[in-house]
Residue, then its C-alpha position, 0 to 999 in steps of 0.5 A: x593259253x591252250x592252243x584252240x581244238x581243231x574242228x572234226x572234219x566233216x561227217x565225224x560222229x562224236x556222239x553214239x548213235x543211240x545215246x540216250x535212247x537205249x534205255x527206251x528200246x530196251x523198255x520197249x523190247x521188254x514190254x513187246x517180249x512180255x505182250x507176246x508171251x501173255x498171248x501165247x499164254x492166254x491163246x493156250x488157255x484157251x485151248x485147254x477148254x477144249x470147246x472154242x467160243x467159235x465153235x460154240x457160236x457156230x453151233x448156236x447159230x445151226x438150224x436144228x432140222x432132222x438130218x435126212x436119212x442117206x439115199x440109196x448107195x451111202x449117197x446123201 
């Protein structure tokens, strides 16, 4: 008959950390990386148009009252 294994002490790990869950973080990071690219990218292309919807908003939403000519001195 074979000797009885002795018990780890207290506090011994005998299973990694992360078994079994590497696959997952490493699915997760993927998915992150590739979020973060496709708003870079989209925030680019954005950019290109060379008018933002917030500025087209803004000037949607400006009165269109004559600008007063300047006073005396280049004073407004």
């Amino acid at each position: 008959m074979a000797p009885v294994p002795s018990t780890p002490p207290p506090g011994n790990m005998t299973v990694p950390f992360l078994a079994g869950w590497e696959s997952l973080l490493v699915v997760v990071v993927v998915v992150l990386l590739s979020a973060l690219v496709f708003v870079v990218l989209l925030a680019a292309g954005a950019a290109r148009t060379g008018r933002s919807e917030w500025q087209a908003w803004l000037d949607g939403r400006s009165s269109r009252r004559p600008r007063r000519p300047a006073g005396p001195a280049g004073r407004d």
